[in-house]
N, C-alpha and C positions, 0 to 999 in steps of 0.2 A: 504493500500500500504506500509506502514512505519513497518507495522506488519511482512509483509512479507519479506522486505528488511533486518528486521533484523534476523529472522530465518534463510534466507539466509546466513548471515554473520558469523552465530551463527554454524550454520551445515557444512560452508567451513574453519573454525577455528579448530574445530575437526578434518575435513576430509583430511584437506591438510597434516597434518603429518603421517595420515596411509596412505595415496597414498603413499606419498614419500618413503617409508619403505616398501612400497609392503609387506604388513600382510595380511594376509590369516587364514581364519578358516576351519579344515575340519575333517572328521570322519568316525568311523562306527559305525553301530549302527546293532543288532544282539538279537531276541531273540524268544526262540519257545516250545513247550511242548513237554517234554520227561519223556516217562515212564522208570524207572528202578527195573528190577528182581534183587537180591541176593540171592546167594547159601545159605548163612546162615539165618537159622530160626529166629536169637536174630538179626538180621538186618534185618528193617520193608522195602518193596517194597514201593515204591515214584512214586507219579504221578505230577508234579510239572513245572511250567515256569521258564526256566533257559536261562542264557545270555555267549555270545562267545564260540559256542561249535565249527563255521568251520574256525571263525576269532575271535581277541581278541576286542570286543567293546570299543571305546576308541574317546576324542576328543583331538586334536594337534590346538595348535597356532603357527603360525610361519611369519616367515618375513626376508628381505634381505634390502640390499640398497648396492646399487652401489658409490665404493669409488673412482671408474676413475684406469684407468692404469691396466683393468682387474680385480682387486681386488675387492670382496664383503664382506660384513659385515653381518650374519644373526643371527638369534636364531631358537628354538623350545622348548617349553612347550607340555608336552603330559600327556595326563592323563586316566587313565582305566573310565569305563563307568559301571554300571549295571542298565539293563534295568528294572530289575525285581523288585529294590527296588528306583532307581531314583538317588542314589547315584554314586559318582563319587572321584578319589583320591583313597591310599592305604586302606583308610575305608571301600574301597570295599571287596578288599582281607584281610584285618585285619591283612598283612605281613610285612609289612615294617616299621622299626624305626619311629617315631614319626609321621608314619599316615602321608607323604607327598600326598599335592594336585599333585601335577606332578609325578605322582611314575613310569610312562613308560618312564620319561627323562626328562632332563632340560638341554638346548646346548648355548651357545652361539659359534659361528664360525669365522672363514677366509677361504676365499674358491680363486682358483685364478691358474695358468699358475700350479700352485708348486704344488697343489692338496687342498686339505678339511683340517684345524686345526680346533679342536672342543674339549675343555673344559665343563663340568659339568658333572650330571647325564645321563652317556651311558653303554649303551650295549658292552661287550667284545665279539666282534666276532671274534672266532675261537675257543672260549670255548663252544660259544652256538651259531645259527645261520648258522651251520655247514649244516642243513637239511634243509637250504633254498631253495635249487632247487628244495625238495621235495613239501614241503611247499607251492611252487607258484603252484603246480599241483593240492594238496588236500586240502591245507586251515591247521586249528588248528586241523583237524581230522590228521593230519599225523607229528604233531610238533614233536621232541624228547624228551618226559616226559616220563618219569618211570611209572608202573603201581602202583609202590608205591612213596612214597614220597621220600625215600631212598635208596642208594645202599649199601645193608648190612647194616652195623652201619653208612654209613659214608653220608651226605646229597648229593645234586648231584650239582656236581660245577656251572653246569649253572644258578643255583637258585643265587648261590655266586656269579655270574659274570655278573647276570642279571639288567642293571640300578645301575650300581656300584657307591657308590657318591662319588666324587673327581676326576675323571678320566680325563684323557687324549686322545686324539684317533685324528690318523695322517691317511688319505686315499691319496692314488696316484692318479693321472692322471689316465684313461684310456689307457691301452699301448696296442692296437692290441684284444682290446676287455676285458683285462684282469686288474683288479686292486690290491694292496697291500693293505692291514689294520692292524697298529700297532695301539696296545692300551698299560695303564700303570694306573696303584691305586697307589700312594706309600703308604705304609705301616700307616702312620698315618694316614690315613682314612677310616682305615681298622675295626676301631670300629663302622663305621656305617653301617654296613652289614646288611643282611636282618638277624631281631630281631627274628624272630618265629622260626629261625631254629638253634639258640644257636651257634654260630660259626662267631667269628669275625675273617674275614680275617688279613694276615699281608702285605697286597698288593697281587695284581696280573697284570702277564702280558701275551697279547696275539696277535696272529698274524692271518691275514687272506689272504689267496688267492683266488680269486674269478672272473671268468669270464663264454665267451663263445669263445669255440676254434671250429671251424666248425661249426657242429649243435649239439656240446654236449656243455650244462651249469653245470657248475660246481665249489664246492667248497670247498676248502682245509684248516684246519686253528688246530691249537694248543695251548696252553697256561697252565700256573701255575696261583693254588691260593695255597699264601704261609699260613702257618697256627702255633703256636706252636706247635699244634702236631704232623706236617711232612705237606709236600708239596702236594699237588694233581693236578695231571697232565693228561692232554685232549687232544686228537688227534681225529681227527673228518674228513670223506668227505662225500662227495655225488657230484652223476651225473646224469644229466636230458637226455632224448631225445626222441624228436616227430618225428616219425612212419608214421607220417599222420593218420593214422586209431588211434593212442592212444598216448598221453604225457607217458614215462614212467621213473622213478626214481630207485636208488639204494643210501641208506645213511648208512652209519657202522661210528659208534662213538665208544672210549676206554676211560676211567675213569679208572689212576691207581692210588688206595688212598696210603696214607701211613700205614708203621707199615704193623701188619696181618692184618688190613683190607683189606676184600676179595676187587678185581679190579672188576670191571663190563663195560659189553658189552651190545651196543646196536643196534640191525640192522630193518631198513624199507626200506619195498617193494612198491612202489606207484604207482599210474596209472590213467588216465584222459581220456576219448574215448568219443568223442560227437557223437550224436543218430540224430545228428540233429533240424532244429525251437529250438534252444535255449536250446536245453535239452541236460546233458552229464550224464554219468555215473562215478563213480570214488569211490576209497579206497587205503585202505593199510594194510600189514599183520609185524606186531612188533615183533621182540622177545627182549627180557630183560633178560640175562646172567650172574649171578652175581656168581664171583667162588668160589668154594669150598661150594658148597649146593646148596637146591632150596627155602632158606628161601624168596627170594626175586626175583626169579626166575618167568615169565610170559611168557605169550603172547597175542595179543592183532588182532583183526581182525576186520575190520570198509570196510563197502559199502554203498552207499550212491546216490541218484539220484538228479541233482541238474536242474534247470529252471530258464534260468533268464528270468525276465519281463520285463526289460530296460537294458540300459548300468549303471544302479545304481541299481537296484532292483534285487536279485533270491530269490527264496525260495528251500529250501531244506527237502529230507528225509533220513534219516538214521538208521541203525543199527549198534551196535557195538558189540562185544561178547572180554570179559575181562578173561583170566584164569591164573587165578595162579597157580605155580605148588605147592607149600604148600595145604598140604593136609587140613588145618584146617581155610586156605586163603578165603574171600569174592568174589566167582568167579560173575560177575554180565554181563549182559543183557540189552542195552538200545535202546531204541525203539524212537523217535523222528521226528517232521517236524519242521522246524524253517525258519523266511523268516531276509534276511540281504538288508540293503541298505548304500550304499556309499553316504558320502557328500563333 
């Protein structure tokens, strides 16, 4: 009895301060075999289990607590996932400055009447996040990445703008459906950029607009990543709307670099149409415009049949076909079923 009484005591000592702090753990988790062809001979065809092909795999801690007078106080830790190797944190992607465990964010908040204040490791929407209405249609098969890593010589700012450490970032209230998002790096945090792609920012700032005005969802947003070698600057939309018979999107982003580096364009076409018992259909058709040549020049076509099993469970199949217009470019072919669950 005296056993238990103290377990008891021992397990509501713990427990009472994550009540109090409403903490939560949740996730995704994503991983499945995919085949891929390449055009070129000296690049060998893969037959392989990979992880976050229609969502980014990832587990988030988070929590709030109510300060009285409307005011909340919270956080969020968020971290990438690979299912393939067990690992988790930037060691996954091997991109990020000093290899952080939280490399999809790190917030602390105020949330309240005045809208969201949120400090740490965030995302700058309106530089990236721009193809989110797309996004919520077709998952990471329809994200805005480049077919290459690059636009021209110059890397592509959302990588810059993605989980930027030192940030700032102000969300509005809700007004009639529609929100504001101001973000801000200053400059001296600008050396801790994402390390693999050689380019330390000198601050950046970005803005976003984002709602639903009838039954179109949409979102508008812009921003600068300053640089010593010239400024680069992003204008980004996209608009949703359901048809009833099909979710369908339109997203056009603009990246103009500095100097003669060539500017680049990028447009997605999207689409979501349920078949019905759980099953939909869905893709998207890419191109990647990058000017004055087609050294970096693509396009990109993905369809895909998805099934969920639960309100946490689908499993997925897909094809993608990748062409470069570079003649001497990796054009590839990927073939895949993959099954994801939400936690």
């Amino acid at each position: 009895m005296k056993k238990h009484l103290i377990a008891t005591a021992v397990i509501a000592a713990f427990a009472s301060p994550v009540m109090a702090q409403n903490v939560s753990i949740s996730g995704y988790v994503e991983s499945g075999l995919e085949n891929t062809r390449s055009s070129l001979s000296s690049t060998a065809d893969t037959t392989a289990f990979v992880s976050s092909v229609f969502g980014s795999s990832r587990l988030a801690i988070s929590g709030s607590e109510d300060l009285g007078g409307g005011i909340k106080a919270g956080f969020r830790l968020e971290s990438s996932l690979d299912l393939t190797s067990g690992r988790f944190g930037a060691t996954t992607l091997g991109t990020q400055a000093n290899n952080p465990i939280f490399n999809r964010g790190a917030e602390l908040n105020l949330s309240g009447a005045f809208g969201t204040i949120a400090f740490g490791k965030l995302d700058h929407n309106g530089i990236e996040n721009n193809e989110a209405a797309l996004s919520a249609i077709t998952g990471n098969i329809s994200l805005a990445t480049s077919t290459n890593t690059t636009y021209g010589a110059n890397v592509e700012a959302t990588e810059l703008a993605s989980d930027a450490n030192g940030t700032l970032r102000y969300v509005t209230p809700a007004f009639n459906g529609v929100q504001l998002e101001l973000g801000w790096t200053p400059s001296d945090n600008g050396t801790s950029s994402l390390a693999a792609y050689g380019t330390a920012h000198e601050g950046i700032r970005s803005a976003q607009l984002r709602g639903t005005v009838g039954d179109v969802n949409f979102r508008l947003g812009g921003g600068r990543v300053s640089q010593a070698a010239g400024d680069i600057d992003v204008r980004g939309v996209s608009i949703g709307y359901n048809f009833g018979i099909a979710e369908v999107g339109v997203y056009y982003q603009n990246q103009d670099n500095p100097g003669a580096t060539a500017d680049a364009k990028e447009t997605i076409i999207g689409f979501k149409a349920p078949l019905g018992g759980g099953l939909d259909v869905r893709g998207n058709y890419r191109i990647i415009d990058v000017a004055g040549g087609t050294t970096s020049d693509g396009t990109q076509q993905t369809i895909a049949l998805a099934k969920a099993l639960s309100k946490r469970t689908t499993v997925y199949g897909m094809f993608r076909n990748t062409d470069l217009e570079l003649s001497t470019g990796n054009d590839t072919k990927e073939l895949g079923v993959y099954v994801s669950h939400t936690f």
